[in-house]
C-alpha positions in Angstrom: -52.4 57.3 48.7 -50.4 60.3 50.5 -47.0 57.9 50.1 -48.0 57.5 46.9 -47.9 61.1 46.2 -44.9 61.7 48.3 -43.0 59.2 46.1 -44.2 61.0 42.5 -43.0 64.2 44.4 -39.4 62.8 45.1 -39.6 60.9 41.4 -40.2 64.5 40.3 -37.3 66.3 42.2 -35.2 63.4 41.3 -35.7 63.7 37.4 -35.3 67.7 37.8 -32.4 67.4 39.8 -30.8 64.9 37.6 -31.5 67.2 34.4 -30.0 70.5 35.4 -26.9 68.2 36.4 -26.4 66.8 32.8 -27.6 69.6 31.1 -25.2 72.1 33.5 -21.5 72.7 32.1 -18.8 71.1 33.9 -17.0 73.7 36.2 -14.2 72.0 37.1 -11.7 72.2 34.0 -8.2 72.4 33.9 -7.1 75.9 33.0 -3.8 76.6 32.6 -4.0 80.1 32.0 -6.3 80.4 35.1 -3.9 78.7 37.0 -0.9 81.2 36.3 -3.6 84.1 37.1 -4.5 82.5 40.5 -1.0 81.7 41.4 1.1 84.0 40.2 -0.4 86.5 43.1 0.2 83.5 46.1 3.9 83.7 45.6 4.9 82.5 49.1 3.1 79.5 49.2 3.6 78.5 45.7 7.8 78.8 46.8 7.6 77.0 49.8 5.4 74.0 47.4 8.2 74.5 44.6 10.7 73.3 47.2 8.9 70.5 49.0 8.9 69.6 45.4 11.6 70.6 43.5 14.4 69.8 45.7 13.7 65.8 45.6 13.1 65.9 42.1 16.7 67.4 41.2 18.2 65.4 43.7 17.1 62.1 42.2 17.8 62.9 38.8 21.4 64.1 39.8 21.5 60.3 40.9 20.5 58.7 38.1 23.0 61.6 36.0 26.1 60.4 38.2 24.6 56.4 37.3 24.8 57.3 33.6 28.2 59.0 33.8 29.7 55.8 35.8 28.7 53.8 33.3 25.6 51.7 36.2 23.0 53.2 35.1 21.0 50.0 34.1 22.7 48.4 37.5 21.1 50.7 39.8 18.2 51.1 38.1 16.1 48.9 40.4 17.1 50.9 43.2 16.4 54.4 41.3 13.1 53.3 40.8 12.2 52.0 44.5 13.4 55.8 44.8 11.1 57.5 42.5 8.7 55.5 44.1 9.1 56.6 47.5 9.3 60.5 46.4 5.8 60.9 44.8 4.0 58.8 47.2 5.7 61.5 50.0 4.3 64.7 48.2 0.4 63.9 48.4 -2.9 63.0 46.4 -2.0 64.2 42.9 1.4 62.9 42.9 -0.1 59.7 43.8 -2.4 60.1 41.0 0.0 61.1 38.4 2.2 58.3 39.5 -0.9 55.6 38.6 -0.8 57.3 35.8 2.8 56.6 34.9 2.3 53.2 35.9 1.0 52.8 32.0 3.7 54.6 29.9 6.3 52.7 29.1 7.1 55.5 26.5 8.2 57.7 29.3 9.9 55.4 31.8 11.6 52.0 31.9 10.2 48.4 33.2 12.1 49.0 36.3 9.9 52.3 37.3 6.9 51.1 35.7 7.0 47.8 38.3 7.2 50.2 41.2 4.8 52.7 40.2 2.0 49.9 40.2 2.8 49.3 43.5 1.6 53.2 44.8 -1.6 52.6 46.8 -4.1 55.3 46.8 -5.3 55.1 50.7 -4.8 57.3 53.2 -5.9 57.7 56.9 -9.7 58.5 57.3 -10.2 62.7 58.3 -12.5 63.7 60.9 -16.0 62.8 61.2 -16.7 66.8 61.8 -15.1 67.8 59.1 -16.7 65.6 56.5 -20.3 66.0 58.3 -19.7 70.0 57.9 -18.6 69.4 54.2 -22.2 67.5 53.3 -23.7 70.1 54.7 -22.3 73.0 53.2 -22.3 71.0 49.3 -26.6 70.4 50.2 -27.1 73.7 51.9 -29.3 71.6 54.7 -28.6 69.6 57.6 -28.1 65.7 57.3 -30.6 65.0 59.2 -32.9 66.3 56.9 -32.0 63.8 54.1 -30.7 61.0 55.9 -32.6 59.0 58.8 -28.6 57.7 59.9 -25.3 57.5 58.4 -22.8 55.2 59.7 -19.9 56.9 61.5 -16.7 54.8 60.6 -15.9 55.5 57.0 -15.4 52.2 55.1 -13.8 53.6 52.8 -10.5 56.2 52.5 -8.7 57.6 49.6 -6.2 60.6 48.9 -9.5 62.5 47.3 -12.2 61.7 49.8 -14.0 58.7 51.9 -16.8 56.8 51.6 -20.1 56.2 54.3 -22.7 54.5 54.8 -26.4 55.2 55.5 -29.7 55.7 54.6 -32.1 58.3 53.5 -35.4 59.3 54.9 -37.1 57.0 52.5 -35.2 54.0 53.8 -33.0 53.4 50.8 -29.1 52.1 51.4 -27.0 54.9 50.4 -23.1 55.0 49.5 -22.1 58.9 50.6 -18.9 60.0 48.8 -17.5 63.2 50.2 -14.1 65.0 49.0 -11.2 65.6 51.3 -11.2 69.2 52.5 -8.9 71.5 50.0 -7.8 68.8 48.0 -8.7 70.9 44.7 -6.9 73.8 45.9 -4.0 71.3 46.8 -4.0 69.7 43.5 -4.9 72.7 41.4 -1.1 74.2 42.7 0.7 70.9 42.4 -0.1 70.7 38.6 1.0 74.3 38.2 4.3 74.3 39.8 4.7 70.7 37.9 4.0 73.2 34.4 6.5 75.9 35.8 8.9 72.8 36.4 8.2 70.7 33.4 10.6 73.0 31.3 13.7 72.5 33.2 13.3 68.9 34.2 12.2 68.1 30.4 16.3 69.4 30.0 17.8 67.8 32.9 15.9 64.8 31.3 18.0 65.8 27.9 21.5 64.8 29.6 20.1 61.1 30.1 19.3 61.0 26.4 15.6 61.1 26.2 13.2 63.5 24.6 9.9 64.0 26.4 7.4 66.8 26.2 6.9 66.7 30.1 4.8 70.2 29.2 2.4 68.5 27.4 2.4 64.9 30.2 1.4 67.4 32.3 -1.6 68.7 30.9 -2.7 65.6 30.0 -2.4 64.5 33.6 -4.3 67.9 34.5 -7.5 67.4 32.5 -7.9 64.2 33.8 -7.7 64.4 37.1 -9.7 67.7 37.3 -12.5 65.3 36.0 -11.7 63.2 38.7 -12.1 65.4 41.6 -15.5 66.6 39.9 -18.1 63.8 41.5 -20.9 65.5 39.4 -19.0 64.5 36.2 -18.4 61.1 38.1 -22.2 60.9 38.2 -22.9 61.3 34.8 -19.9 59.0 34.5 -22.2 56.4 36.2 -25.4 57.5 34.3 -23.9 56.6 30.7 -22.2 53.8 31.9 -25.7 52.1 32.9 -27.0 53.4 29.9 -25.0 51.3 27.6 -24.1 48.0 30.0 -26.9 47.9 32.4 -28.6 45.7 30.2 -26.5 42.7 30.3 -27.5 40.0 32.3 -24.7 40.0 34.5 -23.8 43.3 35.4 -25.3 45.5 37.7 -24.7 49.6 38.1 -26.0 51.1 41.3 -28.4 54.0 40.6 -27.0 57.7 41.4 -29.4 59.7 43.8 -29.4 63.3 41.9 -31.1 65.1 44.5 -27.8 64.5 47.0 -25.3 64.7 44.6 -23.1 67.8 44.2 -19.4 69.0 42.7 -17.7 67.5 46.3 -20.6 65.3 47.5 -22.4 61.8 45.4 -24.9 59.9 46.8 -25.3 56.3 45.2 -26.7 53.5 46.1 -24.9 50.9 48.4 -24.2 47.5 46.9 -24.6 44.7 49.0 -21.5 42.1 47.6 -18.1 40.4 48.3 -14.9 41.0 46.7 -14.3 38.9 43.7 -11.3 37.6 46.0 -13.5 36.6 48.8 -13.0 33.3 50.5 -16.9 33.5 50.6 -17.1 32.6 46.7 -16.6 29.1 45.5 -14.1 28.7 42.8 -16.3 27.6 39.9 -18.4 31.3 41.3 -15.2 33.3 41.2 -13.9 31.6 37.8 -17.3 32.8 36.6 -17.2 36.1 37.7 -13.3 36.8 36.5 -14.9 36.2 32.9 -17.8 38.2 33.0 -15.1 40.9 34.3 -13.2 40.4 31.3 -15.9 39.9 28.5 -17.5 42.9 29.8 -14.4 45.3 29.7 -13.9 44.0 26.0 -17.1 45.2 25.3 -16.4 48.2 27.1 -13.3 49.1 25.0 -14.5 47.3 21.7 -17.9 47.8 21.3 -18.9 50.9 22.9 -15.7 52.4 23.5 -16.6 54.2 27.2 -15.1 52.0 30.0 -14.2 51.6 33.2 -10.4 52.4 33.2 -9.5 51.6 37.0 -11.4 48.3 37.4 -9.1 47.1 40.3 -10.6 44.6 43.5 -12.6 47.4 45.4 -14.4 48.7 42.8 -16.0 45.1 41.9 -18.2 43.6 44.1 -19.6 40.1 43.6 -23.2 40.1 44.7 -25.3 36.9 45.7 -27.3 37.0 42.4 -24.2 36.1 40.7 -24.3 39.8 39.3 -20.7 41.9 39.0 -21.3 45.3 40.5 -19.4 48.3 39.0 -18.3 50.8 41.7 -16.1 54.2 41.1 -16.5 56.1 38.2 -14.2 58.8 38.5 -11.5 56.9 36.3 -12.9 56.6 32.9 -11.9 56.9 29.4 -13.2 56.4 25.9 -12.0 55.1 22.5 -13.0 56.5 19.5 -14.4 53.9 16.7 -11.2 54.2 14.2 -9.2 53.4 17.3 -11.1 50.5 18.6 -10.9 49.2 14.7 -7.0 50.1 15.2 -6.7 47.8 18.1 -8.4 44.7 16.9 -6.2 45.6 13.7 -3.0 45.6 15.8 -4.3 42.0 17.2 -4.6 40.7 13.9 -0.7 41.7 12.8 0.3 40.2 16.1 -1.2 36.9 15.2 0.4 37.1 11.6 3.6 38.0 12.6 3.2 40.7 10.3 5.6 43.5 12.2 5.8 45.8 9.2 2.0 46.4 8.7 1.9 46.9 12.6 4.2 49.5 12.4 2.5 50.9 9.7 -0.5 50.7 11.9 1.5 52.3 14.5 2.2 55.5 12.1 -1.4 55.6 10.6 -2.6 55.8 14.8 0.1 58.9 15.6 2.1 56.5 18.0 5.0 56.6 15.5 5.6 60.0 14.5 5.4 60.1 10.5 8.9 59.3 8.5 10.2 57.3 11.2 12.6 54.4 9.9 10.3 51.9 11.1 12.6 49.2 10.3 15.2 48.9 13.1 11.4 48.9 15.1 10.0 46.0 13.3 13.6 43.9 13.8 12.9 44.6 17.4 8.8 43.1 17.3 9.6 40.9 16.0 12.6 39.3 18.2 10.6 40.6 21.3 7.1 39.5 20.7 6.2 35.8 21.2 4.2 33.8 19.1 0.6 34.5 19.7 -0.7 31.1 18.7 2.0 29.2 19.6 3.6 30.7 23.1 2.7 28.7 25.7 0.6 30.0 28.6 2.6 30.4 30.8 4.9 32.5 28.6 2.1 34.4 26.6 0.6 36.9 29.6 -0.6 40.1 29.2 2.3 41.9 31.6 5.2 39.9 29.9 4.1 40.9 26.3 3.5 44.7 27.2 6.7 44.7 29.3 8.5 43.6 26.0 6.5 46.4 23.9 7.1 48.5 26.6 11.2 48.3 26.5 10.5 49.0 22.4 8.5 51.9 23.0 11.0 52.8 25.9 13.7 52.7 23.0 12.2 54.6 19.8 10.4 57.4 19.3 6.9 56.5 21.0 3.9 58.6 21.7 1.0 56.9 23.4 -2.1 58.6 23.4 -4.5 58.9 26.9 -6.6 56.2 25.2 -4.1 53.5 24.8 -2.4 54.1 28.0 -5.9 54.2 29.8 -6.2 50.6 28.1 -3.2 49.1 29.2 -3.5 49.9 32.9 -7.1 48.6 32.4 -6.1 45.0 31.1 -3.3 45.3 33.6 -5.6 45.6 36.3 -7.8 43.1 35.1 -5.2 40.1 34.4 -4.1 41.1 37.8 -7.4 40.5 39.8 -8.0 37.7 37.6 -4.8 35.8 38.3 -5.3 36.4 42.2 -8.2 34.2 41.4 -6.6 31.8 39.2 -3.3 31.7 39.2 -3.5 30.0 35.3 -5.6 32.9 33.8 -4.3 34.7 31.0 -6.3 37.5 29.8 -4.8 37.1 26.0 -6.2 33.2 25.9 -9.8 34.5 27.3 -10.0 37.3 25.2 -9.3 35.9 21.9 -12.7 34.2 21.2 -14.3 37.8 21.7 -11.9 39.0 18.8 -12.1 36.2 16.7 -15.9 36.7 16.8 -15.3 40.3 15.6 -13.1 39.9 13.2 -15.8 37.4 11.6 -18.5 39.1 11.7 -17.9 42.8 12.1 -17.9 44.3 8.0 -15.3 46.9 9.0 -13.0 44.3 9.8 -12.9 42.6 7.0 -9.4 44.1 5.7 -7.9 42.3 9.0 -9.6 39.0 8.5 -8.0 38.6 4.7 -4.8 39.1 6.5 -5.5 36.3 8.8 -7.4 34.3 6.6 -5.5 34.4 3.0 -2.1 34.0 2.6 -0.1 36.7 0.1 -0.7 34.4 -3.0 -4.6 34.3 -2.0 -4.4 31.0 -0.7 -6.6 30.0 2.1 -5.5 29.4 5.3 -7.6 26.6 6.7 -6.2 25.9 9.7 -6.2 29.4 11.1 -9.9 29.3 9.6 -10.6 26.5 12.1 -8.9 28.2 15.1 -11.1 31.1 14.2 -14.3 29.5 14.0 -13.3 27.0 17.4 -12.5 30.0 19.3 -15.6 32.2 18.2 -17.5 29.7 19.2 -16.6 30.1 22.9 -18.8 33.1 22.8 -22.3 33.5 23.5 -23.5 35.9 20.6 -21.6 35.3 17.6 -23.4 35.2 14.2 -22.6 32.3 12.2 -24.8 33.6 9.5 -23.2 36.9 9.5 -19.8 35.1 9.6 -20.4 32.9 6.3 -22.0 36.1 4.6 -19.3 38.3 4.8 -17.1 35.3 3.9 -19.0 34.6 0.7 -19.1 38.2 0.1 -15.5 38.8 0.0 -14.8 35.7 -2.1 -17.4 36.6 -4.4 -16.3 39.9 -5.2 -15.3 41.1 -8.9 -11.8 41.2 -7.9 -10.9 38.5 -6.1 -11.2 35.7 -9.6 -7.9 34.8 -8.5 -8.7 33.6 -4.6 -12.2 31.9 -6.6 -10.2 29.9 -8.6 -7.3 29.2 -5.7 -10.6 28.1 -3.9 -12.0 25.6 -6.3 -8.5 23.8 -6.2 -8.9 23.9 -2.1 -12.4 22.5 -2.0 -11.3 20.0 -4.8 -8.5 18.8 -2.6 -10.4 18.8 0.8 -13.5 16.2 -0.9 -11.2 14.5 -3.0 -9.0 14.1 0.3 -12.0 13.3 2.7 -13.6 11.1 0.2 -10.5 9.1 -0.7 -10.1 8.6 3.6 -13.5 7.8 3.9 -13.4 4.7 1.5 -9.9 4.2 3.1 -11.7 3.5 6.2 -14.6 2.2 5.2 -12.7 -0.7 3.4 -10.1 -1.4 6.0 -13.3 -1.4 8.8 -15.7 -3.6 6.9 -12.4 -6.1 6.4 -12.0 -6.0 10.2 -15.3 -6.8 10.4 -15.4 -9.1 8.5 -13.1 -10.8 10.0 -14.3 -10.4 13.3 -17.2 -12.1 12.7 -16.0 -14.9 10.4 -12.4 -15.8 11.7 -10.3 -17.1 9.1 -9.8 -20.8 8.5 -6.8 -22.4 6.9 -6.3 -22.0 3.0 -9.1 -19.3 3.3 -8.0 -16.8 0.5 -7.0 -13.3 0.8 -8.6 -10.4 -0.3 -6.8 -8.1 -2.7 -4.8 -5.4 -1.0 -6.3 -6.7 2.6 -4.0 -7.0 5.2 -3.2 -10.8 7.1 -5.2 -11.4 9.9 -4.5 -13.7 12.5 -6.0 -16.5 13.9 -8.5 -16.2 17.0 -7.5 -12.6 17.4 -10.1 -9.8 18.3 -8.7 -6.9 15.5 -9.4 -3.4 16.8 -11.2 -0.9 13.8 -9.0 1.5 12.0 -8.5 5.1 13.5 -10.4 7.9 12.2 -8.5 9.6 9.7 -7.5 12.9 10.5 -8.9 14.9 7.7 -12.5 13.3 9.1 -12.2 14.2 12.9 -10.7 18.3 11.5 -14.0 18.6 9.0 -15.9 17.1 12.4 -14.7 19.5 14.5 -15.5 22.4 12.3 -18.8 21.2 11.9 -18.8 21.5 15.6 -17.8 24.8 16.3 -20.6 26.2 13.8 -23.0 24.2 15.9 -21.9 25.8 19.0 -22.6 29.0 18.5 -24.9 30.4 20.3 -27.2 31.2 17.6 -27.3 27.8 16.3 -28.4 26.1 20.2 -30.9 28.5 20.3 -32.6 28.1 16.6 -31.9 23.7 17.5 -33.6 24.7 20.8 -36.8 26.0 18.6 -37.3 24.1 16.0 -34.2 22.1 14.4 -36.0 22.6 11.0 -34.6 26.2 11.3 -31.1 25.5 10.9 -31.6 23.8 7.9 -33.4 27.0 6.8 -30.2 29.0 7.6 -27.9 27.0 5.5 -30.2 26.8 2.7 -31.1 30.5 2.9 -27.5 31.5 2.4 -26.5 28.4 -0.4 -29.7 30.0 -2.4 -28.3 33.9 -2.3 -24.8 32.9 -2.7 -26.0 30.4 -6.1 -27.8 32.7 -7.2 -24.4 35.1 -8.3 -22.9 34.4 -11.6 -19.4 33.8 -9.7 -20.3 31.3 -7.1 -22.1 29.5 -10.4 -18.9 29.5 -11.8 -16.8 28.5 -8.7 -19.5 26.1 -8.5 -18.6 24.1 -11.9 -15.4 24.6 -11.6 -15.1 22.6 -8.7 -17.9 20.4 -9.7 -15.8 19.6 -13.2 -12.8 19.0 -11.4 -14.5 16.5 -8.8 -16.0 14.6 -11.8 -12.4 14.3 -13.5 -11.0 12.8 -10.3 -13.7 10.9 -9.7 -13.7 9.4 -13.2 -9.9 8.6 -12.8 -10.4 6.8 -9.5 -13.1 4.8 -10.8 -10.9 3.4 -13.6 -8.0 2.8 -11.2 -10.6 1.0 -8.9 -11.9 -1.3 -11.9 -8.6 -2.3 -13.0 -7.3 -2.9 -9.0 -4.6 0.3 -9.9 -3.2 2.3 -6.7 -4.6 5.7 -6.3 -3.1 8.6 -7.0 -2.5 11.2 -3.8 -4.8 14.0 -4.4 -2.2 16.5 -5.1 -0.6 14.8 -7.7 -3.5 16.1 -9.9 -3.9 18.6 -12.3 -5.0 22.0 -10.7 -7.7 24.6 -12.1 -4.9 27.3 -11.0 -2.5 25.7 -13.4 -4.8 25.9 -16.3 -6.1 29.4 -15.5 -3.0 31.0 -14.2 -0.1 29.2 -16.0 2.9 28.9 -15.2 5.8 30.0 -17.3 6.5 26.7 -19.1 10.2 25.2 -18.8 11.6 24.7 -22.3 13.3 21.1 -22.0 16.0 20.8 -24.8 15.1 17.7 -26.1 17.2 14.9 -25.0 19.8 14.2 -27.9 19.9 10.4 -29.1 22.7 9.8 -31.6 22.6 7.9 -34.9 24.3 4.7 -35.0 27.9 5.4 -36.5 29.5 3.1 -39.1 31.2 0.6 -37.5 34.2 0.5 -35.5 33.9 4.6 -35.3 32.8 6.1 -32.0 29.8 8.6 -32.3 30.7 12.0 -33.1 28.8 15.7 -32.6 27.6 15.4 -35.9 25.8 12.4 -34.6 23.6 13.6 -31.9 22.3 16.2 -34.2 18.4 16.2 -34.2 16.8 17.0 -37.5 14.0 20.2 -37.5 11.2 17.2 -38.1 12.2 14.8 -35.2 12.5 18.4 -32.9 8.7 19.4 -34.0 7.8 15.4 -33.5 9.1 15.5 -29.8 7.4 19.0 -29.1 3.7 18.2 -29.9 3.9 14.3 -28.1 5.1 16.8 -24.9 2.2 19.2 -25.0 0.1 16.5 -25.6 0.9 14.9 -22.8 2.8 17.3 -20.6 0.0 18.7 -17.9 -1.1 14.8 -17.4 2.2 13.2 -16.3 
């Protein structure tokens, strides 16, 4: 009973401590005016900083000046960037971290740097054990050994901001101990202000090699977020919403933040017990597995919810033996608002069309085009540069290759990217990455298009982007990309077929979309004509082969009409399935399989039924379906009528197309006015025929016009 009480007590301190953290304002923001308050008054130190930092800078980019006058520029550019490389990860944490950063905007810099940057490793040698013990102790005004029963002494973790230990608390939990390197604010807080004195002159310097860049504004970008960073109370409440809104899945696990322990410089968390998704210790079919979950989660992240992880690289993923992917680090973070995550799957959609202009359009609407750009020369270059999303092979379709070819684009026009995007691109960087250390096949393009397709049929605010992918410009449907759709949504666990076909039927039904109705009617016309014209295809030419295998023919045994000869004692193999059957098969399929469909079949099979007449009865029931509905109907009757004749008197069958359209009747086309074919009298004998000859009287003219609209459409 007394543990019982203790553990309500530290429940109680727990909750209190973990309100006045969320509920408390976050100190640590980036100030710029604070800054020059602060520093202008440490004028020493911030000179002998400005050189360490200065003085590299303006050496480099009097390199790279000398490259562009020489004309090798684009030569030595390779080596300039293993340059730039070098330089920031010589002048400490924040240069480190704004490096990363860079790593993910090709606006600013070219392939070349953007390849190097990636390679900037954010480790650095472990600092005391003394040091970090005294800083736990100052941040929770107690000694250790009041909270914790033992805490490992080697760090297992070190960064350029702080290390990591183990150990465990007085009530015996597993804790992860996160401590900050001593004066790495104050070292970072003067490093972003002498990079804002500096940003003005190198922003000119930066002029001469023909680019235009707000390095001001870079920099305060860079400021906010890494003063977030360095705030572990704002990492904590980083952690707290991001359990809030993914914990539930079944296959990801957050570890839970300990409030009491946790201050600005100090977080206590728990320790997660797991391998490395790279670990030799996971079977392939367990890693293969766990690399999706990676991915299908961060899509959910960005797409859904629009908080996610943005630095999701090996060693903050841990594999645990539950088969659950543990989420570790959440200093890095970013969110998407919902117009931008709608932007995105927009931009996906244009992609797949090929349609460059409305992605640059897209671009403009999204502010990373500034407004009256001359988009053109830009959609030229998208369109030589970007493959062909459905039909690039996989090898050549990868996530770096494509944004290294919009990276050189938005290297070469007048690019903005906002934190969002860039925060997005490192992300899925990261991941393919990871992933392809795994398997060396995975793209993360090819895994994540079933999420998207999913979305974009069944999400009602994308339904602008589907009639893009969908219809065609005249309003004509595109069925094969319908069946890629459905085929690849169905490789997810929770789409909505029902949702799907409703906002399907919706659209089509709508008062101002007659035109796709009747465009539609001709479609469905053609499919059944087509698939009911193979199926008695087949079924004749099978039942003749079986016919035949059973009773082998004799000699003077007649032929069938239209059979084909048969040989004698020879086993004939049955007709292959025409191809119009096995495409309708395997769309019948890929509704089946989705996940909401096995698991009504898994209840009671009776329910499906109950779906498909649930939505045939609301759809019926408006007056344009009832209409679409006997149009189509009329039109299979005519055809079927006209086939039955041609069948009775042993005719050949027309191809489907070659019949009449409802689109023809309802939208006519301008008719072509034929100049009736001139047939001359016959001339008195021995005289050749003349002009006056070949004249056609007014009556003969009216004759010949009324036999060809009588007969005209039916030719």
């Amino acid at each position: 009973q007394r543990g019982t009480r203790s553990l309500t007590r530290d429940q109680e301190l727990e909750v209190q401590a973990q309100i006045a953290a969320k509920s408390a304002a976050v100190v640590q923001r980036y100030d710029p005016e604070e800054a020059e308050r602060i520093y202008s008054m440490r004028t020493l130190d911030v000179w002998r900083r400005d050189l360490e930092i200065s003085v590299p800078f303006t050496a480099f980019l009097g390199k790279v000046l000398i490259d562009f006058e020489r004309g090798v520029e684009e030569e030595n550019r390779p080596l300039r960037a293993r340059e730039f490389m070098e330089i920031i990860a010589s002048l400490g944490p924040a240069f480190i971290k704004a490096g990363q950063a860079l790593s993910s905007r090709p606006d600013l810099l070219p392939p070349e740097y953007l390849e190097e940057l990636v390679k900037l490793q954010d480790q650095l040698p472990p600092f005391p054990n003394e040091v970090a013990f005294k800083i736990i102790e100052e941040q929770l005004g107690m000694r250790m050994s009041d909270v914790f029963e033992r805490v490992e002494p080697v760090p297992v973790a070190a960064a350029s901001i702080g290390q990591v230990y183990k150990g465990y608390l007085k009530t015996g939990e597993a804790v992860a101990i996160k401590v900050q390197r001593p004066d790495s604010e104050a070292i970072i807080a003067m490093d972003i202000y002498i990079l804002r004195q500096l940003s003005g002159a190198l922003s000119k310097l930066i002029k001469l090699l023909r680019r235009d860049i707000d390095l001001q504004s870079v920099v305060e970008e860079f400021g906010k977020l890494i003063y977030e960073e360095i705030d572990y109370l704002q990492e904590a409440r980083n952690a707290e919403r991001f359990a809030e809104l993914y914990s539930a899945a079944p296959d990801v696990y957050v570890p839970r933040i300990y409030w009491r322990f946790s201050r600005r410089k100090l977080l206590c968390m728990e320790w997660v017990d797991g391998v490395r998704l790279t670990s030799r210790g996971l079977s392939i079919n367990q890693k293969t597995t766990m690399v999706k979950a990676m991915v299908q989660c961060s899509l959910r992240q960005m797409l859904e919810k629009g908080f996610f992880h943005a630095d999701p690289h090996g060693g903050n993923l841990l594999a645990m033996a539950d088969g659950k992917l543990a989420y570790l680090d959440f200093g890095m973070m970013s969110e998407v608002e919902p117009f931008q995550r709608y932007g995105i799957l927009e931009a996906v959609v244009h992609m797949v069309n090929r349609d460059f202009g409305q992605l640059c359009e897209l671009y403009v609407r999204l502010g990373f085009i500034p407004a009256g750009t001359d988009i053109t020369p830009i959609e030229r270059a998208l369109n030589d540069a970007l493959p062909d999303v459905l039909g690039a092979s996989v090898e050549d379709f990868n996530f770096k290759s494509v944004i290294s070819k919009l990276g050189d684009i938005m290297y070469k026009f007048p690019f903005k990217l906002p934190p969002y995007y860039t925060a997005i691109v490192r992300c899925l960087g990261v991941l393919e990455g990871l992933a392809i250390q795994v398997d060396g096949r995975f793209r993360i393009i090819n895994n994540a298009y079933p999420y998207i397709a999913s979305r974009v049929l069944t999400d009602p605010q994308l339904q602008q982007p589907l009639q893009l992918m969908v219809f065609s410009r005249e309003g004509n449907v595109r069925w094969q990309r319908l069946e890629d759709l459905l085929q690849s949504a169905a490789n997810t666990d929770d789409w909505d077929v029902k949702q799907a076909l409703t906002l399907f039927s919706e659209f089509v039904l709508s008062g101002d979309n007659a035109h796709i109705r009747t465009l539609l009617a001709d479609d469905i016309t053609l499919m059944l004509d087509s698939v009911g014209l193979d199926t008695y295809n087949y079924a004749r030419e099978s039942s003749v082969v079986a016919l035949r295998n059973t009773f082998p023919p004799f000699p003077g045994m007649p032929q069938l009409p239209g059979a084909p000869e048969m040989a004698k004692d020879v086993r004939h193999e049955a007709p292959e399935v025409p191809e119009r059957l096995q495409n309708l098969a395997r769309m019948v399929q890929s509704l089946q399989r989705s996940e909401m469909m096995r698991n009504r079949q898994a209840q009671d099979p009776r329910a499906v039924v109950a779906i498909g007449q649930e939505i045939f009865t609301k759809v019926l029931a408006r007056p344009e379906a009832q209409g679409l509905f006997v149009d189509a109907s009329a039109q299979l009757a005519e055809r079927a009528l006209s086939r039955g004749i041609r069948l009775l008197f042993n005719l050949p069958q027309l191809p489907p197309a070659e019949y009449p359209k409802l689109s023809d009747k309802a939208y006519p086309r301008p008719a072509v006015q034929r100049t009736p074919e001139p047939v001359p009298r016959t001339p008195p004998a021995g005289r050749a025929p003349t002009a006056q000859d070949y004249r056609v009287s007014k009556a003969e003219q009216a004759r010949r016009r009324r036999a060809d609209s009588f007969g005209g459409g039916r030719r």
